[in-house]
C-alpha positions in Angstrom: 111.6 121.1 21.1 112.1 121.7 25.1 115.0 123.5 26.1 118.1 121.9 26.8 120.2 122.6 30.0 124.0 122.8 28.7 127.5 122.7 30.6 130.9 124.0 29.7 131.9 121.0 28.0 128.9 120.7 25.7 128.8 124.0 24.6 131.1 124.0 21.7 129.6 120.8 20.5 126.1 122.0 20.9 127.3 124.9 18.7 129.3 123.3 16.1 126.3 120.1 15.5 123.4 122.0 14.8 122.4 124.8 12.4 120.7 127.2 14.5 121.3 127.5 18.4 120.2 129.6 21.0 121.7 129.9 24.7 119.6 131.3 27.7 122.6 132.1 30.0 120.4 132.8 33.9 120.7 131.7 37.3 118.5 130.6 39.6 118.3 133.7 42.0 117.4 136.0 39.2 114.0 137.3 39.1 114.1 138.6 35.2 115.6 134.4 34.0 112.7 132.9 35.9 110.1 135.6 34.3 111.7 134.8 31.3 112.1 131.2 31.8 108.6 130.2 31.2 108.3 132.3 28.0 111.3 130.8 26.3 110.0 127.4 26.9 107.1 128.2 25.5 108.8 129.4 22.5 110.9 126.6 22.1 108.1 124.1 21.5 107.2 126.2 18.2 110.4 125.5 16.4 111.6 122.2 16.8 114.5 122.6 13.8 116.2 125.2 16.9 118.4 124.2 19.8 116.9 126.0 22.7 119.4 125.5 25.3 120.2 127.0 29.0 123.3 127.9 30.5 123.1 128.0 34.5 125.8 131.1 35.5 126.2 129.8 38.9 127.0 126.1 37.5 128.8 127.2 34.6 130.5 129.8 35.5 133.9 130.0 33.3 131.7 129.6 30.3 130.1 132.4 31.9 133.1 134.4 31.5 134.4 133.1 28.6 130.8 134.0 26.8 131.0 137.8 28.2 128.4 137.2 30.3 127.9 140.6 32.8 124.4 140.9 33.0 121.6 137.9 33.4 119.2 136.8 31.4 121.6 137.1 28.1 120.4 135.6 25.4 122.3 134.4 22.5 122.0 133.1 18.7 124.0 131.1 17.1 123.5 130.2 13.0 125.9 127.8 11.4 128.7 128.4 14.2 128.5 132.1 14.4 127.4 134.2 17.0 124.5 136.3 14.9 122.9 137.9 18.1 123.7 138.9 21.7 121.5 140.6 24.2 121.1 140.9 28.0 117.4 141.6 29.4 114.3 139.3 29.2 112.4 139.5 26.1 108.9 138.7 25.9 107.0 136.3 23.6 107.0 138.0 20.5 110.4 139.2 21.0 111.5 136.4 21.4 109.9 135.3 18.0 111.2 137.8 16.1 114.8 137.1 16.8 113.8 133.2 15.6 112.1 134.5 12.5 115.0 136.9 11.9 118.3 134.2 12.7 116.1 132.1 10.1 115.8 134.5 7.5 119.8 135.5 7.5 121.4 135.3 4.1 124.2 132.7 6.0 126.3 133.6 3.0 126.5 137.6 3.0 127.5 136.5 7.1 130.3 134.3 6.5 131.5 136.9 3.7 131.4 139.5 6.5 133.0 137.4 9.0 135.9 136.1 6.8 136.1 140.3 5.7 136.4 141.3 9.2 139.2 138.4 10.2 141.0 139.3 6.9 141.0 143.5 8.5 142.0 142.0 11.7 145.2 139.9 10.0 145.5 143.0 7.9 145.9 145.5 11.3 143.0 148.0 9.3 139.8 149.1 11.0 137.2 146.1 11.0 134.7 147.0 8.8 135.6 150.1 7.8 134.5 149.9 3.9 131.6 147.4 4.8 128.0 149.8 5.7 125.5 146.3 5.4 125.5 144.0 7.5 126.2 142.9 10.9 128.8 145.2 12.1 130.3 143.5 15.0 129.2 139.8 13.7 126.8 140.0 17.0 123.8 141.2 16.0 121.3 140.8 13.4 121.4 143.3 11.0 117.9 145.9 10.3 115.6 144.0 7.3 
């Protein structure tokens, strides 16, 4: 599947209509997006059951905000509507395929569970997490096989 170039007001929908997204946030005067650009285009063609999409900073830039975004490229993952992974810097090919493989191989369920445990600590007032040592710890990154 070729990458798909999304706005503010397709974002959430992109996110919430498919199972597994991921969002190349870049901008057009940044030397590391258009190094990476080619690579995950490349990678995109390989797995056509994943939403590759692209998020232009300059265009887009409240989403920009709203994501966090401080440092370009960032990439993002998204499985089932929650974020799973978040990292600035290019990645090369086989990076690239290993966060794929690895948002593919989650255990969706164990996330949720740890999701719905950390909003449950937040609503409590406790320390997120504090009792939990598997997982994702911040619901942002995949956690070590």
């Amino acid at each position: 599947m070729a990458t798909v170039d999304i706005t503010g007001e397709q974002f959430a929908s992109t996110i919430e209509g498919n199972d597994i997204v991921l969002v190349d946030f870049w901008a057009e005067w940044c030397g590391p997006c258009k190094q990476f650009g080619p690579t995950y285009s490349a990678v995109s063609e390989k797995h056509s059951d994943v939403v590759f999409s692209k998020v232009d900073t300059q265009a887009e830039q409240q989403l920009a905000a709203e994501a966090g975004i401080t440092s370009i490229p960032t990439l993002m993952a998204f499985r089932e509507k929650v974020l799973v992974f978040s990292q600035p810097g290019a990645l090369n090919a086989q990076q690239l395929e290993q966060v794929v493989d690895a948002v593919k191989a989650l255990d969706m369920d164990e996330v949720h569970a740890h999701v719905a445990g950390l909003q449950a600590d937040a609503a409590a007032g406790s320390t997120p997490g504090a009792a939990k040592s598997s997982g994702p710890q911040d619901g942002t990154q995949i956690p070590d096989a």
